[in-house]
C-alpha positions in Angstrom: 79.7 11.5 61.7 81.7 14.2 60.1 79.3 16.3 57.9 80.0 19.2 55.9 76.7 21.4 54.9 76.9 23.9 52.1 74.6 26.7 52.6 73.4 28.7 55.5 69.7 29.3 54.5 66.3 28.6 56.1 67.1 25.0 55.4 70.5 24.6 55.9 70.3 26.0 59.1 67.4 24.0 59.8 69.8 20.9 59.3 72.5 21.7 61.1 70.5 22.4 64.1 69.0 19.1 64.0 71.9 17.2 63.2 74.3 19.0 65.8 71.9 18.2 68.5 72.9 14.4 67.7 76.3 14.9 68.3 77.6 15.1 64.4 80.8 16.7 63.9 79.1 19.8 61.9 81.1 22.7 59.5 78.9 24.9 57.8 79.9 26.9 54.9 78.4 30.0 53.0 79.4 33.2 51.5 77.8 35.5 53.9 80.0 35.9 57.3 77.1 37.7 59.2 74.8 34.3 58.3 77.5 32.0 59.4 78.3 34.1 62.8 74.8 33.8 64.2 74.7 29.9 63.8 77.8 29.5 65.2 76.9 31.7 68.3 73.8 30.1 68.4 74.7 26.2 68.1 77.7 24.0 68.3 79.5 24.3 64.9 82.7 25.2 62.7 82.0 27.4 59.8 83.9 28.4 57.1 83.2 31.5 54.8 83.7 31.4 51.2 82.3 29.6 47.8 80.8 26.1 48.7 82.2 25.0 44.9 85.7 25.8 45.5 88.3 22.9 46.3 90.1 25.2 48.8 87.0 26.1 50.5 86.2 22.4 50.9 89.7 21.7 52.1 89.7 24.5 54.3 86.1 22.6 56.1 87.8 19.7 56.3 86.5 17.4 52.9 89.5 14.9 53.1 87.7 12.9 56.0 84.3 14.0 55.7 81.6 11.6 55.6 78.9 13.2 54.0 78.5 16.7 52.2 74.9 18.0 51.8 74.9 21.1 49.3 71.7 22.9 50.4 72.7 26.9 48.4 70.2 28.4 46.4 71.8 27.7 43.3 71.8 23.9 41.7 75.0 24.7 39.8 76.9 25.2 43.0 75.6 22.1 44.5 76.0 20.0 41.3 79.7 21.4 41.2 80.1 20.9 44.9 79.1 17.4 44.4 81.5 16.8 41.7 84.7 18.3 43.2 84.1 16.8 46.8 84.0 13.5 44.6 86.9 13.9 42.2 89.3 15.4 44.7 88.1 14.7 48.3 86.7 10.9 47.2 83.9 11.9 49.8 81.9 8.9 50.3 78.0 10.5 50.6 77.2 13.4 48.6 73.4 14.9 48.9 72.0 17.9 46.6 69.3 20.0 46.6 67.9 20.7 43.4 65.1 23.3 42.9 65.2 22.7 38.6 63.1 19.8 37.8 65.5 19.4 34.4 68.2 17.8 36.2 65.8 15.4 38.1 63.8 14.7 34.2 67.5 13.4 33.7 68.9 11.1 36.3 71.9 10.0 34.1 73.4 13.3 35.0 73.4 12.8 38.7 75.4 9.7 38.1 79.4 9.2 39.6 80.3 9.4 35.8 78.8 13.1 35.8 77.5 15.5 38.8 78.3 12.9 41.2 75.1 13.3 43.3 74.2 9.9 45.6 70.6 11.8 46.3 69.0 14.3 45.3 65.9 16.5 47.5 63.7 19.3 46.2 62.0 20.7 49.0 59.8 22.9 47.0 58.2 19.7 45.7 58.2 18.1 48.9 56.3 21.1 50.1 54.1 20.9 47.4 53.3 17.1 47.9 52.8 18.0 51.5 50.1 20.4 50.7 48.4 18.0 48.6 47.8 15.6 51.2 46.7 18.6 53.3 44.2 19.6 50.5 42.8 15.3 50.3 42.0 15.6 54.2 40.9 19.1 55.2 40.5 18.3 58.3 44.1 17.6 59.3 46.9 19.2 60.9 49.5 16.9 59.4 49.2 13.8 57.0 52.4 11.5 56.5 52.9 8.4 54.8 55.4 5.5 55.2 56.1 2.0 53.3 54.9 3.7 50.0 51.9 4.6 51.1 50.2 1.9 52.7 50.5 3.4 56.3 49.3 6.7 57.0 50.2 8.7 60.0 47.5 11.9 60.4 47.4 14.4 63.0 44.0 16.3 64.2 42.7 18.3 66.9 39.9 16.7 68.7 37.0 18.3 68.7 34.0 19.2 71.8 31.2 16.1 70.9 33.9 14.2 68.7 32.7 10.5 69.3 35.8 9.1 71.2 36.5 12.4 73.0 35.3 11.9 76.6 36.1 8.1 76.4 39.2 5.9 76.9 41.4 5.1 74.1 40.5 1.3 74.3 36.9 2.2 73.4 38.5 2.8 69.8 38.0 -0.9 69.3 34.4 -0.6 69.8 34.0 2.4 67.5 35.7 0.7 64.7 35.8 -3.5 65.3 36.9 -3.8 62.0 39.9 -1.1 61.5 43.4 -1.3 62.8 43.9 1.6 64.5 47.0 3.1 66.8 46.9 6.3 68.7 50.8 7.1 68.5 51.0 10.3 70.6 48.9 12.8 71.8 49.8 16.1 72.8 48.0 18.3 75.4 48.5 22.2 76.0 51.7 21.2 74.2 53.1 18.6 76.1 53.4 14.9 75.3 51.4 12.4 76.7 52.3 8.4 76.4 48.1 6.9 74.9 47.6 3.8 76.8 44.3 2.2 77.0 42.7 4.3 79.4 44.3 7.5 78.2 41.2 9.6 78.1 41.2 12.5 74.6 39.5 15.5 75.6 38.7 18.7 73.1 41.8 20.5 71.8 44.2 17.4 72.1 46.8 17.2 69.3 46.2 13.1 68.5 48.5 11.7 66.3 46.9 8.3 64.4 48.3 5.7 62.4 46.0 3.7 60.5 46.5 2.0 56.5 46.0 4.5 54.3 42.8 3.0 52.8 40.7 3.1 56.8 42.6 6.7 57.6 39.2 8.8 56.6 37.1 6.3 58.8 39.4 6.9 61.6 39.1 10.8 61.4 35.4 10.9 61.5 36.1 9.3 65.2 38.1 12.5 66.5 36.8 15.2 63.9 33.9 16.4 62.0 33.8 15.4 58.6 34.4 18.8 56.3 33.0 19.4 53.0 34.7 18.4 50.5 37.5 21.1 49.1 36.7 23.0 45.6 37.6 26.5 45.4 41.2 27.2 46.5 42.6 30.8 45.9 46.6 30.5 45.6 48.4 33.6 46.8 51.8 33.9 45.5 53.0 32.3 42.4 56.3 31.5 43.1 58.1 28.3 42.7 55.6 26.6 45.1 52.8 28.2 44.1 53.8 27.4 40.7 54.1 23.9 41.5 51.0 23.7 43.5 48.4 24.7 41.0 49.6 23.2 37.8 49.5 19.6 39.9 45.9 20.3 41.3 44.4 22.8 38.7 42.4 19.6 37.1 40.8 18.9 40.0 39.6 21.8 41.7 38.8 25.3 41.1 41.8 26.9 41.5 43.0 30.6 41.3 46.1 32.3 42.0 47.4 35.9 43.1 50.6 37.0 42.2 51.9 41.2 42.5 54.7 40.7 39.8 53.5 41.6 36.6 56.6 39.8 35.2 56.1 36.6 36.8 51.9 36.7 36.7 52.4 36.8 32.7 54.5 33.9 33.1 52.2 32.3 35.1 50.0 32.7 32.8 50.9 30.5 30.2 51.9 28.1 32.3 48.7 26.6 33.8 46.4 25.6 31.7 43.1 25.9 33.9 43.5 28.0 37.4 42.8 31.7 37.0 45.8 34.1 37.3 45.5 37.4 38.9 47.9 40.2 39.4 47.4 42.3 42.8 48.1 41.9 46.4 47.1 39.5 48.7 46.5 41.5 51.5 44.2 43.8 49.1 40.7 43.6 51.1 38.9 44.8 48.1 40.9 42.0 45.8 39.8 39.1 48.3 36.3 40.3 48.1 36.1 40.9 44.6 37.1 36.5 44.2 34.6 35.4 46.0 37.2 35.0 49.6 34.0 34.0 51.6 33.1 31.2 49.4 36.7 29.7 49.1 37.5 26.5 50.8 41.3 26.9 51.4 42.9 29.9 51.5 47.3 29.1 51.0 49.3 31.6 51.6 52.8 31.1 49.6 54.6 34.3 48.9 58.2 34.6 50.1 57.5 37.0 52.7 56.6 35.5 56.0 54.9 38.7 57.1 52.8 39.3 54.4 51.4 35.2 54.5 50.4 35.5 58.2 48.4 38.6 57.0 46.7 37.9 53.9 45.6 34.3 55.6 44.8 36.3 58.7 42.7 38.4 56.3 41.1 35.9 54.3 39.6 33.8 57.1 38.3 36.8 58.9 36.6 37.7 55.7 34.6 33.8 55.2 37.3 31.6 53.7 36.6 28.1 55.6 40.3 27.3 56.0 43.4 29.3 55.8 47.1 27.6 55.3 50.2 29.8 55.5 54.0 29.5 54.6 56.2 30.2 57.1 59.9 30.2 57.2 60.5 31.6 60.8 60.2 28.5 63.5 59.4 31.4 65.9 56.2 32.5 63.5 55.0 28.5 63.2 53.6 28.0 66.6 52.7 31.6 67.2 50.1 31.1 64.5 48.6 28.3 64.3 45.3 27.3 65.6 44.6 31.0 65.5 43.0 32.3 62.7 45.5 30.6 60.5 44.4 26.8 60.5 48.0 25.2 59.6 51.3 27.3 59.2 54.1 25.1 57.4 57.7 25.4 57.8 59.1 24.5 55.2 62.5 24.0 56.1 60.7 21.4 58.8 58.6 19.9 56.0 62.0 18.9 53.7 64.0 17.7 56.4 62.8 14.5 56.8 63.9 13.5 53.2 67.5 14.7 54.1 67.4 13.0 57.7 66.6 9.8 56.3 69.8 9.7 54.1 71.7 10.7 57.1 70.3 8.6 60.1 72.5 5.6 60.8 70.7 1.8 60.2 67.9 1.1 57.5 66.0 4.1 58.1 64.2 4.7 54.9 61.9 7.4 56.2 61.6 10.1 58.9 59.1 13.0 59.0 59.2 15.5 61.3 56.5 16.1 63.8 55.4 18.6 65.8 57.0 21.6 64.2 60.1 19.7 64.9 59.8 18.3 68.5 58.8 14.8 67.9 59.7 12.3 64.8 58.2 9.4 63.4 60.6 6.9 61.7 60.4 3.6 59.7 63.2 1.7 60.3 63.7 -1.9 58.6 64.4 -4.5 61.6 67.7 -6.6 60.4 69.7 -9.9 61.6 68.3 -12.5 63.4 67.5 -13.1 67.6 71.3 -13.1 68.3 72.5 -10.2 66.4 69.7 -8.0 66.7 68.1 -6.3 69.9 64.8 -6.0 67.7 64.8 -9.0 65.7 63.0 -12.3 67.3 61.5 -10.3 70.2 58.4 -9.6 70.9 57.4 -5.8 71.6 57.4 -5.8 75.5 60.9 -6.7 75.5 62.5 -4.4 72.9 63.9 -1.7 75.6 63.0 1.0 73.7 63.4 4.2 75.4 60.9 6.1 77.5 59.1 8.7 74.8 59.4 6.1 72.2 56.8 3.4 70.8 56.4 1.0 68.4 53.2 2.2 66.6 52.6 -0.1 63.9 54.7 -2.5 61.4 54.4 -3.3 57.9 55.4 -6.5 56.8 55.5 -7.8 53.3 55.1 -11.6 52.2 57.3 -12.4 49.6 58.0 -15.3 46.7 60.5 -17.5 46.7 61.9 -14.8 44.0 62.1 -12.2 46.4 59.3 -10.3 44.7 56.9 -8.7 47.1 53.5 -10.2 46.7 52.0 -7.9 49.4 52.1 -5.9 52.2 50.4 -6.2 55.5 49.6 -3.3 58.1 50.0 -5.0 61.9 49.3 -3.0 64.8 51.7 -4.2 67.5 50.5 -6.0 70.9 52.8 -6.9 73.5 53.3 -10.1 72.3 53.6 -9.0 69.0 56.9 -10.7 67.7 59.4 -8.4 65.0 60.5 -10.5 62.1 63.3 -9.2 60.0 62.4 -7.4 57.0 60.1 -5.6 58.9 59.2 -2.0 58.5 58.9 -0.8 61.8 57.1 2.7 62.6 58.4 4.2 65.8 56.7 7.6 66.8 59.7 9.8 69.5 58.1 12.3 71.3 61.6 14.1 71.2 63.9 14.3 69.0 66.5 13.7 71.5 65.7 9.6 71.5 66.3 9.0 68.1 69.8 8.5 68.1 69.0 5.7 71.3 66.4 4.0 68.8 68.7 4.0 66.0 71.3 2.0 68.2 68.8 -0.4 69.0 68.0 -1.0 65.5 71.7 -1.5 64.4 72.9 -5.1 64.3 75.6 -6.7 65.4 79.5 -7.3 63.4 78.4 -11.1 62.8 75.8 -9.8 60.7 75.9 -10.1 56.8 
């Protein structure tokens, strides 16, 4: 595919190394040469310099045969007028834009071919936002992802010494809980990957990835982890647009404060929330932290642009009480240096977005991919199409779908429909052998490399007699 990415920041970079390792046909473009000359000494790309918006620019990358343009700059007007030029003159088929204002997403009438021209739209300063939320709901996970709307959960937590199934074999899962549906995905070791079968023993300190429906995924955490006390106080430090985001959508429900050093942006802050308790000073003020009660706060997030100062003022906070610390961090390097330190879960949040802009891009039905693993591995749903002749999936039961070694079939939804189509419900199945894909199926399939996705989505695709 011939893709043409508009922006060289932490997240355009961040898709263009993840796309070129799949063999896409990659030019990069951005106004800063030095930007654009470390990617391209670093991966496998064409870049041109200059203003993503103008027509020559696009020309000069290569718009009249492009497949898809993704316009990831920091400013929406370039990537609305990006959007709209690469339509009007280029007729480029796919056009993706991130948009940081929620006005133009109040306003989808704007994105529309008539007007911006935009075929999606991502914000991944709301998708980071959402992602914390889920983090905040189950404080004792690493990671928390949902698929098919959220009926299906997949959670990731660190076994713990005494943990009821740590010790035992994975099978003995069905003896813990007889009445849940429950899949061990993955589990990771020391870092490495491990394929769970039944007598895959967890020990303390595994990384175990589960997938359970949403409604059973607390039940199924109490198996590998100790149940933590319920989050109240969360102190906020940096009230940017994430902060921002972050308290007004949970300032309701707990006790919320946040720390910002601009007086400019504090005052704007300010009249903003309505409940959480703004304070100007810095977050790695010792005196500040003790002065809010640090030692009595649940979750410490650490949200400030600066990567530096988040790793300290978490670093900070949990050494002076708070129960769990959360950082943003932009540098991939930073993320697993961190983490499991005294910073409980570092976010990348170029990492965090991606899956929203992978899942537009991935050939096939694939309606969802989250990234895993800081990146390494990635969980899909895929919708299984066609029938036992045109599909490799399709009529065939799990055992003989040759899916790749790394890859696995964790669970499938499927959804029982009226003769109207209408979807009366849907049901979580957790895949045996035997267990037979129907089409229309929403099929979860856990990678413990990126590298295998491209082989799965080829299995998925069905055949030219297919309509």
């Amino acid at each position: 595919m011939k893709i043409i990415i508009l922006g060289a920041g932490q997240v355009g970079a961040s898709v263009a190394e993840n796309l070129v390792s799949e063999a896409n046909d990659i030019t990069l473009i951005d106004t800063s040469a030095d930007h654009l000359e470390v990617l391209r000494d670093r991966l496998e790309l064409r870049t041109v310099c200059g203003n993503a918006a103008s027509p020559s620019v696009l020309r000069d990358a290569g718009a009249d045969d492009a497949d898809l343009l993704i316009a990831v700059t920091q400013s929406d007007q370039t990537n609305l007028c990006a959007c709209r030029v690469a339509k009007t003159l280029f007729n480029l088929p796919t056009r993706i834009a991130r948009l940081r204002s929620t006005d133009f997403v109040d306003y989808p009438e704007l994105l529309d071919d008539s007007n911006f021209a935009v075929d999606f739209s991502i914000c991944p300063e709301q998708i980071v936002t959402d992602y914390v939320k889920r983090l905040i709901a189950f404080p004792e996970a690493l990671q928390v992802m949902e698929f098919a709307d959220g009926v299906l959960s997949l959670i990731c937590v660190r076994a713990f010494e005494g943990g009821p199934l740590v010790g035992h074999p994975l099978k003995a899962l069905r003896y813990h809980m007889p009445n849940v549906e429950v899949r061990i995905a993955a589990i990771y070791r020391e870092g490495e990957p491990l394929i769970p079968e039944g007598d895959t023993m967890v020990l303390a300190g595994d990384e175990v990835f589960c997938l359970a429906a949403t409604v059973h995924i607390r039940q199924v955490m109490r198996e590998l982890r100790r149940s933590d006390r319920p989050t109240r106080r969360i102190l906020i430090a940096g009230g940017g647009n994430i902060g921002l985001r972050l308290a007004r959508s949970i300032e309701e429900d707990y006790n919320v404060k946040v720390i910002e050093v601009d007086k400019h942006r504090a005052d704007l802050l300010a009249t903003q929330l309505r409940r959480a308790l703004v304070l100007r000073g810095d977050t790695t003020d010792e005196k500040l932290l003790e002065n809010e009660g640090i030692d009595e706060t649940d979750l410490f997030v650490a949200l400030t642009n600066d990567d530096e100062d988040n790793i300290m003022s978490a670093s900070l906070a949990k050494r002076m009480g708070a129960r769990r610390t959360l950082a943003l961090i932009n540098r991939k390097s930073y993320v697993d240096l961190v983490q499991g330190g005294p910073i409980d879960i570092a976010i990348s949040p170029a990492q965090t977005s991606i899956g929203s802009l992978l899942a537009h891009v991935r050939q096939g039905d694939v309606v969802a991919v989250h990234s895993l693993r800081r990146g390494a591995a990635e969980a899909l749903e895929i919708i299984a199409h066609g029938n036992h002749k045109e599909s490799k999936v399709v009529g065939r039961a799990v055992e003989a779908i040759a899916l790749p070694k790394g890859a696995t079939i964790g669970a499938i939804v499927r959804e029982e429909r009226r003769p109207d189509g209408k979807v009366l419900r849907r049901m979580v199945v957790m895949p045996h052998h035997d267990t037979v894909v129907e089409s229309g199926d929403h099929v979860i399939v856990f990678c413990t490399h990126k590298k295998l996705v491209r082989q799965v989505e080829k299995l998925f695709q069905v055949g030219f007699t297919f309509l």
